[in-house]
MITIZA-474265 format. One record per residue: residue in three letters; residue number from 0; z, y negated, x of N, C-alpha, C in turn. Coordinates in Angstrom, 3 decimals, always signed. Layout:
<nodes>
<node code="ALA" pos="NUM" n_z="Z" n_y="Y" n_x="X" ca_z="Z" ca_y="Y" ca_x="X" c_z="Z" c_y="Y" c_x="X"/>
...
</nodes>
This chain:
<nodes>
<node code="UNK" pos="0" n_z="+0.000" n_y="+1.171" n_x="+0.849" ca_z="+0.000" ca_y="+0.000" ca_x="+0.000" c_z="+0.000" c_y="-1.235" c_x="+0.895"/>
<node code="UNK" pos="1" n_z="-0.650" n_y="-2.154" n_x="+0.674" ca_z="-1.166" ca_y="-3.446" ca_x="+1.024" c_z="+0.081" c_y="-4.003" c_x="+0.834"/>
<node code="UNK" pos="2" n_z="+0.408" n_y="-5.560" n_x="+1.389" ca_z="+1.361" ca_y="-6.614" ca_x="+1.431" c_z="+1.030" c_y="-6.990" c_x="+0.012"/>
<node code="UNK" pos="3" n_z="-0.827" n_y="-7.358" n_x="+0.017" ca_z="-1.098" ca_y="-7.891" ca_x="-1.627" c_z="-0.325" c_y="-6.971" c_x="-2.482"/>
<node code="UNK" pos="4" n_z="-0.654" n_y="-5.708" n_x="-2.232" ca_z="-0.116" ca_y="-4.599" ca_x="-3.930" c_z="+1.725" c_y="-4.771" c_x="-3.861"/>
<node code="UNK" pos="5" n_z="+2.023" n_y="-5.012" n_x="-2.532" ca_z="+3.701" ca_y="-4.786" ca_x="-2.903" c_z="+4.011" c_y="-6.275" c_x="-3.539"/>
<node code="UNK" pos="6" n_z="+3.538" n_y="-7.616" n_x="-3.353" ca_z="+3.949" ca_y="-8.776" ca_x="-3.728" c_z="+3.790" c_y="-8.681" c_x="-5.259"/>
<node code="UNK" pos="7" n_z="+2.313" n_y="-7.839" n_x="-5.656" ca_z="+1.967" ca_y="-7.703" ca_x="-7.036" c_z="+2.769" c_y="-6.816" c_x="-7.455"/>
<node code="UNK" pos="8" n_z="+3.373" n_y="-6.238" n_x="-6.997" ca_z="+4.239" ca_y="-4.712" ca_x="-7.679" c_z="+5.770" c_y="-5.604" c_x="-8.102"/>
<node code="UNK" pos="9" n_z="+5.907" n_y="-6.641" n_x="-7.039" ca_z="+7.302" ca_y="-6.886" ca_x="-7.418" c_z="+6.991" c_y="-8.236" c_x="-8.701"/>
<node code="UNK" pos="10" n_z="+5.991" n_y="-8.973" n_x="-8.458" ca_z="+6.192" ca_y="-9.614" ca_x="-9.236" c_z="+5.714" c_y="-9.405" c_x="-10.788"/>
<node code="UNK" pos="11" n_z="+4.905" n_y="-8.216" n_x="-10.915" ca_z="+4.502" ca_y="-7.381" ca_x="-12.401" c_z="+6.029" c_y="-7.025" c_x="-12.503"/>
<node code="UNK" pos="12" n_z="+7.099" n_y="-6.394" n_x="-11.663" ca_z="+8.221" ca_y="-5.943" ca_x="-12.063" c_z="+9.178" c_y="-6.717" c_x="-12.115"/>
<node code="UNK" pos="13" n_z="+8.775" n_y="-8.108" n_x="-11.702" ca_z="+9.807" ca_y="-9.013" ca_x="-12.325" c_z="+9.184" c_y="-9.187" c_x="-14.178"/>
<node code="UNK" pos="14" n_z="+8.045" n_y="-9.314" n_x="-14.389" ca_z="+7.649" ca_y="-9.980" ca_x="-15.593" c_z="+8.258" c_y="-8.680" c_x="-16.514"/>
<node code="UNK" pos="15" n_z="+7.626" n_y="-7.475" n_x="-15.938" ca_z="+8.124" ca_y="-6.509" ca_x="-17.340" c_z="+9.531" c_y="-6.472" c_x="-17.910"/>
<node code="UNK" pos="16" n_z="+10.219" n_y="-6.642" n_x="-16.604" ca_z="+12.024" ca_y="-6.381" ca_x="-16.473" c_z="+12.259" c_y="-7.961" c_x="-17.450"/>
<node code="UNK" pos="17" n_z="+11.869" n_y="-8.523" n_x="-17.172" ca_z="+12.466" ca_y="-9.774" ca_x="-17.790" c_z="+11.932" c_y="-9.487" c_x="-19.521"/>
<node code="UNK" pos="18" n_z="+10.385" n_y="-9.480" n_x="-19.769" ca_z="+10.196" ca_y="-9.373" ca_x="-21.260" c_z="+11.254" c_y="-7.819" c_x="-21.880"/>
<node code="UNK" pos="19" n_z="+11.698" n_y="-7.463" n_x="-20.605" ca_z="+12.507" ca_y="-6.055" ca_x="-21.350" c_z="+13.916" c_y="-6.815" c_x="-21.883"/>
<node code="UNK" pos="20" n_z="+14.511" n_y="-7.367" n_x="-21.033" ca_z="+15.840" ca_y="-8.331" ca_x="-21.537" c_z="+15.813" c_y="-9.551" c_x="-22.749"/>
<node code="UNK" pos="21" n_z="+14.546" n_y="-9.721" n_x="-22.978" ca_z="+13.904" ca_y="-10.727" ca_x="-24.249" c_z="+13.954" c_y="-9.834" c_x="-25.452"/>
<node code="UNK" pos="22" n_z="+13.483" n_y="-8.594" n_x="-25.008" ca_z="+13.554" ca_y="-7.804" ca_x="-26.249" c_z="+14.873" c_y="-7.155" c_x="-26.139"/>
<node code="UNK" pos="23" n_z="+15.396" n_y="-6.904" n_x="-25.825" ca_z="+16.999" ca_y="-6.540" ca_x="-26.372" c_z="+17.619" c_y="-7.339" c_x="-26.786"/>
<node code="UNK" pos="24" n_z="+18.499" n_y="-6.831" n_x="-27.689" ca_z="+19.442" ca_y="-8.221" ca_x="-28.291" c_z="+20.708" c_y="-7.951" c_x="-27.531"/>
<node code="UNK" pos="25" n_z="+21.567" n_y="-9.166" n_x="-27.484" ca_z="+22.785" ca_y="-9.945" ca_x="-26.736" c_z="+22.694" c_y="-10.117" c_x="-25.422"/>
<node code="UNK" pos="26" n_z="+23.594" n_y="-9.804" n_x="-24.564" ca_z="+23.302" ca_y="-9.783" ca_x="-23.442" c_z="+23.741" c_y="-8.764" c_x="-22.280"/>
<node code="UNK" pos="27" n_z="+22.717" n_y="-8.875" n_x="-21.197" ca_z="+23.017" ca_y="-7.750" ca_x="-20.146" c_z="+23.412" c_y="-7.808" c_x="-18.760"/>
<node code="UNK" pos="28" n_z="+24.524" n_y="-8.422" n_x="-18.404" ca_z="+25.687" ca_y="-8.205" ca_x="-16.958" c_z="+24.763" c_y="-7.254" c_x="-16.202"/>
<node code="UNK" pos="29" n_z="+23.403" n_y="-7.516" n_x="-15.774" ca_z="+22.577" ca_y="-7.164" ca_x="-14.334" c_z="+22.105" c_y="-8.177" c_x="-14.143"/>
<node code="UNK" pos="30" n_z="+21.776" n_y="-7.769" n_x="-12.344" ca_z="+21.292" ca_y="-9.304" ca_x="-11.744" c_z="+20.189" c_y="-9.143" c_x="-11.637"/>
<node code="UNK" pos="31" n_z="+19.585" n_y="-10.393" n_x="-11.610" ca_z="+17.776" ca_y="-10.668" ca_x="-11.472" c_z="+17.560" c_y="-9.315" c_x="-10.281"/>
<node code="UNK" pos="32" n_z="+18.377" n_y="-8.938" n_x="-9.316" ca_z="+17.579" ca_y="-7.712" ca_x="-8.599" c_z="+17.200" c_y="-6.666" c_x="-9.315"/>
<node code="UNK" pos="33" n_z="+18.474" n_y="-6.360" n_x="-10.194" ca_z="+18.099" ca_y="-4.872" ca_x="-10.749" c_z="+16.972" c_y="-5.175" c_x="-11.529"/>
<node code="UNK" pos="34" n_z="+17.260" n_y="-6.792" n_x="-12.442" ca_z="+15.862" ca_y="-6.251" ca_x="-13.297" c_z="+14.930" c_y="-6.089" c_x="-12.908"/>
<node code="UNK" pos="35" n_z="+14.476" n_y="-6.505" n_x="-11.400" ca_z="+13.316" ca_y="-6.534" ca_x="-10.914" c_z="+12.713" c_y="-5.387" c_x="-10.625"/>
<node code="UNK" pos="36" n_z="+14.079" n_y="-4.808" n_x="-9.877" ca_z="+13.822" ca_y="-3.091" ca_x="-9.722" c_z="+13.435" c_y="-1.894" c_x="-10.971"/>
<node code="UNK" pos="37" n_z="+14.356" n_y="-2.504" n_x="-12.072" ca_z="+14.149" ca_y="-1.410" ca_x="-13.326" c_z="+12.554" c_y="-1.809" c_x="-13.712"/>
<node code="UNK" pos="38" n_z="+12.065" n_y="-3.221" n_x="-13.653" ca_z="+10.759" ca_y="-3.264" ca_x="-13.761" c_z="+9.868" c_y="-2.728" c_x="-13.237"/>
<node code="UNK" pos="39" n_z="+10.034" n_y="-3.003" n_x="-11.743" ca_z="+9.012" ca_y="-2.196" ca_x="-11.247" c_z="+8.602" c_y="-0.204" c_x="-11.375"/>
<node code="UNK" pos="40" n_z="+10.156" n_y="+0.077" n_x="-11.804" ca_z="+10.235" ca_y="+1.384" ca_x="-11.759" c_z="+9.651" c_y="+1.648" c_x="-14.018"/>
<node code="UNK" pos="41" n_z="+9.790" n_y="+0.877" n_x="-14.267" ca_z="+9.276" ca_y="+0.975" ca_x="-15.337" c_z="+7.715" c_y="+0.913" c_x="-15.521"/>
<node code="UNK" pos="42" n_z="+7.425" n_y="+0.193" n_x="-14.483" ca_z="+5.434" ca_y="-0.611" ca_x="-14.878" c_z="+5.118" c_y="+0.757" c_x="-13.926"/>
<node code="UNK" pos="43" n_z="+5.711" n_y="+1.579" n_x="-12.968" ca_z="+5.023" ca_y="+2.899" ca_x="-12.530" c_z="+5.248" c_y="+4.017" c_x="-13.955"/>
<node code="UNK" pos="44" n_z="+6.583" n_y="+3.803" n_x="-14.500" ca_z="+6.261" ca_y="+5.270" ca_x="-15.537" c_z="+5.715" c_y="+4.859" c_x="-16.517"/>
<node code="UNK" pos="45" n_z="+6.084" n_y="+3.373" n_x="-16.788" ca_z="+4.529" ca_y="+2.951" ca_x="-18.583" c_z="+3.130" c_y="+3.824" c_x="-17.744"/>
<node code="UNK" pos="46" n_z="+2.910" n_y="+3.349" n_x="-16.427" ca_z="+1.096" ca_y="+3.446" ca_x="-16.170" c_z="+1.434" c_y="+4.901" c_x="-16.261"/>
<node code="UNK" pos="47" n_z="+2.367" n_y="+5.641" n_x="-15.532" ca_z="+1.967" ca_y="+7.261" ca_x="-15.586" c_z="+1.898" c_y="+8.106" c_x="-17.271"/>
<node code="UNK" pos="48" n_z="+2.534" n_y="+7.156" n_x="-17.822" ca_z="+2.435" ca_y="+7.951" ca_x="-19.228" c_z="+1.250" c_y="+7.552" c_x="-19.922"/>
<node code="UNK" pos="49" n_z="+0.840" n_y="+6.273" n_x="-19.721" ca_z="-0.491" ca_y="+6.054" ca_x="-20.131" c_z="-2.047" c_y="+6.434" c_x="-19.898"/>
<node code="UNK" pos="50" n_z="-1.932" n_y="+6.353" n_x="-18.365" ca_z="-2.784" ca_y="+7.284" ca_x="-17.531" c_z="-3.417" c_y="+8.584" c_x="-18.621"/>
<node code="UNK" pos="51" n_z="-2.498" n_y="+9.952" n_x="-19.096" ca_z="-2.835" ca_y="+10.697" ca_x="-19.348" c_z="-3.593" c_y="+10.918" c_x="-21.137"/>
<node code="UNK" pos="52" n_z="-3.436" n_y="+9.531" n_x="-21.413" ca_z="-3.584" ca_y="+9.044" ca_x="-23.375" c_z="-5.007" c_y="+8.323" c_x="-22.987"/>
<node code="UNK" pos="53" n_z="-5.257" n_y="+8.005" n_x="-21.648" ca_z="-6.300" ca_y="+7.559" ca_x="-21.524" c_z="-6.571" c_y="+6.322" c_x="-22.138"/>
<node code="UNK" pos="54" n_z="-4.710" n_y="+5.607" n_x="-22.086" ca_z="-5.172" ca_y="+3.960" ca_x="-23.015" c_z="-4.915" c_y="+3.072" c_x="-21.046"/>
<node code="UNK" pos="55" n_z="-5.062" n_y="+3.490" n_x="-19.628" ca_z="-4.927" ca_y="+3.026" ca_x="-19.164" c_z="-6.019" c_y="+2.257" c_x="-18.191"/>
<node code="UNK" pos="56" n_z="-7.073" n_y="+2.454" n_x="-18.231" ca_z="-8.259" ca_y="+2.355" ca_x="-17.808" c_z="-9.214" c_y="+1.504" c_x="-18.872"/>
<node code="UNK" pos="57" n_z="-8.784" n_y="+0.436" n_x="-19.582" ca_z="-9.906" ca_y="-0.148" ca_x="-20.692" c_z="-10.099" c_y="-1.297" c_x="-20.359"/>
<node code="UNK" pos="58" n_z="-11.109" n_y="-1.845" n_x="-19.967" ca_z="-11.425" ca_y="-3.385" ca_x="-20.160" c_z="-10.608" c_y="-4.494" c_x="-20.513"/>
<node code="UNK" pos="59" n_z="-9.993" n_y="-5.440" n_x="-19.603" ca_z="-9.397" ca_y="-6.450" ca_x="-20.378" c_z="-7.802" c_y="-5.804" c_x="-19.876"/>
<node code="UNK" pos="60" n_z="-6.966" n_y="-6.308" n_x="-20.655" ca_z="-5.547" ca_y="-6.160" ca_x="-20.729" c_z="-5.402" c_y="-4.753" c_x="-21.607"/>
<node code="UNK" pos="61" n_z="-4.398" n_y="-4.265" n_x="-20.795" ca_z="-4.594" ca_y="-2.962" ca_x="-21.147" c_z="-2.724" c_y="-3.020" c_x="-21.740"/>
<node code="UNK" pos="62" n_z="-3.072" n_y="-3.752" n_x="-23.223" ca_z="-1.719" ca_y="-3.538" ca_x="-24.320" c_z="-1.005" c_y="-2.614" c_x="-24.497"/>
<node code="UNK" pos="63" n_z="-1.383" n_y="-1.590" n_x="-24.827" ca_z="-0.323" ca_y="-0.363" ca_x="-24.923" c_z="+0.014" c_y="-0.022" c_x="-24.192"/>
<node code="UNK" pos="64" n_z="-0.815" n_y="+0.086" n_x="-22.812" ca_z="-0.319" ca_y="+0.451" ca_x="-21.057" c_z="+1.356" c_y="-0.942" c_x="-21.338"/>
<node code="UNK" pos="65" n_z="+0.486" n_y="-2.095" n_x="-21.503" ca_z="+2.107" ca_y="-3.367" ca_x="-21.489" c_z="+3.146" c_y="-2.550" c_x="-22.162"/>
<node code="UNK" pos="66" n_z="+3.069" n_y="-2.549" n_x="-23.290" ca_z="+3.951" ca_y="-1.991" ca_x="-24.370" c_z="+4.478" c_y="-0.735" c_x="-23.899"/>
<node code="UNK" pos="67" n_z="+4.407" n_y="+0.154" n_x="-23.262" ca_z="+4.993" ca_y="+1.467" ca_x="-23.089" c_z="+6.122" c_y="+0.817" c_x="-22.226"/>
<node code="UNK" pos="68" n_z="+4.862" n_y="-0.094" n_x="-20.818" ca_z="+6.139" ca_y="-0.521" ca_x="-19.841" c_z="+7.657" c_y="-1.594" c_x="-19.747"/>
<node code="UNK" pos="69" n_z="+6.893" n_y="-1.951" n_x="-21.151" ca_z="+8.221" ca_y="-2.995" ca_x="-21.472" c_z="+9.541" c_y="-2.036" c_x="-22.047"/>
<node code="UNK" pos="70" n_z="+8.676" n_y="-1.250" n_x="-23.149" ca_z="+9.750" ca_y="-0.192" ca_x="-23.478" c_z="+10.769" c_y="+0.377" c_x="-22.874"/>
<node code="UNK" pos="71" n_z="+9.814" n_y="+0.894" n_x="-21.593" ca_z="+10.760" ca_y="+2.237" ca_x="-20.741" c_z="+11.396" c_y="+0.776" c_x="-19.744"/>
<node code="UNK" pos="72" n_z="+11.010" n_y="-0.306" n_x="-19.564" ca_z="+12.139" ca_y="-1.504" ca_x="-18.689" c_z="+13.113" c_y="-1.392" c_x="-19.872"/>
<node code="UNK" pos="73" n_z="+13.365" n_y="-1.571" n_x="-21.125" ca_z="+14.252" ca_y="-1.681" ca_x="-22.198" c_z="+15.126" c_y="-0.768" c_x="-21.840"/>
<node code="UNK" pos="74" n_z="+14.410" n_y="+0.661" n_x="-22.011" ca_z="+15.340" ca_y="+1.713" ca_x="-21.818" c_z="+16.469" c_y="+1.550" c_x="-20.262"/>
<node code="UNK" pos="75" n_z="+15.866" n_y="+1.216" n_x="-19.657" ca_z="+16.069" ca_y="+0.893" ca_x="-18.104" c_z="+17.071" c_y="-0.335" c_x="-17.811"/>
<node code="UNK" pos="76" n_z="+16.890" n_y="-1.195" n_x="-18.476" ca_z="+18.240" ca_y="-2.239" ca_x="-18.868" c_z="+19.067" c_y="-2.123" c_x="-19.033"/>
<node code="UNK" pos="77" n_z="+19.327" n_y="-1.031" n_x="-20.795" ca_z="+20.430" ca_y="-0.604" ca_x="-21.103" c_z="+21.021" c_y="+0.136" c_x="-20.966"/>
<node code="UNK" pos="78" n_z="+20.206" n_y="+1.168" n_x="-20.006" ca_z="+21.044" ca_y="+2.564" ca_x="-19.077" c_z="+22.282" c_y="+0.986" c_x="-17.810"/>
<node code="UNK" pos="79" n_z="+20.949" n_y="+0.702" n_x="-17.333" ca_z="+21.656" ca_y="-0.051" ca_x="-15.923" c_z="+22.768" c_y="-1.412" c_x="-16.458"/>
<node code="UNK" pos="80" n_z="+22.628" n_y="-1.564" n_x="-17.679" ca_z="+23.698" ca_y="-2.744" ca_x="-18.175" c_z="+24.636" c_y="-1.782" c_x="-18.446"/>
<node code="UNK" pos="81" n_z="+24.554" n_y="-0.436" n_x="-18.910" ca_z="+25.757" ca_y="+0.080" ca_x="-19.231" c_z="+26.327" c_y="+0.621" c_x="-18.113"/>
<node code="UNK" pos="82" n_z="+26.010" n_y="+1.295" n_x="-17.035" ca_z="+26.490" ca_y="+1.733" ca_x="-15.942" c_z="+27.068" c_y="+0.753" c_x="-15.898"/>
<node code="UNK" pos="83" n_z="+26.499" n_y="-0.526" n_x="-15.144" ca_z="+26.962" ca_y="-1.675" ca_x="-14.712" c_z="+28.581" c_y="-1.841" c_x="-15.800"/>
<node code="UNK" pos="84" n_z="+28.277" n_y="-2.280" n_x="-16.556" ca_z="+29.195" ca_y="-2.439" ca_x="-17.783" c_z="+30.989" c_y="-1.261" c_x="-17.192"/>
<node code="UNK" pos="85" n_z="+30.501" n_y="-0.182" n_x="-17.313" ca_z="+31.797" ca_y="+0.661" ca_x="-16.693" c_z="+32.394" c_y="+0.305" c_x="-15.573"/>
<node code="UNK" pos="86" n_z="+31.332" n_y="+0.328" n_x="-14.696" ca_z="+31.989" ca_y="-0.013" ca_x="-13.336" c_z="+32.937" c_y="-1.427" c_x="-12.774"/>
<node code="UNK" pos="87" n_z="+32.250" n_y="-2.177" n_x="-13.983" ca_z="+33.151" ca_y="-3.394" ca_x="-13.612" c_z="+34.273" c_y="-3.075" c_x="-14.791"/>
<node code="UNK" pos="88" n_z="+34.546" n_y="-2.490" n_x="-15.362" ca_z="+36.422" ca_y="-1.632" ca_x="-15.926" c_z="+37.221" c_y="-1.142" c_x="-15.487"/>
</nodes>
């Protein structure tokens, strides 16, 4: 991987991680790192699950590829807000 693909990897995984904390309601005690991290680790499993539905390869903005990866950042928030959440008890 290129300097270009890792700058693009982190900053697609800042955008997903963040629209993932927009869509949850109240709020989530992680820091801008993790979300960045749960993003990026999210925008690799949205593309791998999409990849195989064959909605990842289409012309243009590829929406449902977005939508899976915002999801699984969602899921990825509220696992890591809740860990987080215990550990500081």
């Amino acid at each position: 991987m290129t300097i270009g693909g890792i700058i693009t990897a982190i900053i697609i995984g800042a955008v997903i991680g963040a629209l993932a904390r927009l869509v949850l309601p109240g709020r989530q005690n992680i820091s801008i790192l993790l979300t960045i991290i749960v993003g990026i680790v999210a925008a690799l499993i949205g593309t791998a699950i999409a990849k195989p539905l064959g909605v990842a390869d289409t012309p243009g903005i590829d929406w449902i590829e977005l939508i899976l990866q915002v999801a699984v950042a969602a899921v990825g928030v509220t696992v890591v807000a809740g860990i987080s959440a215990r550990r500081g008890r």
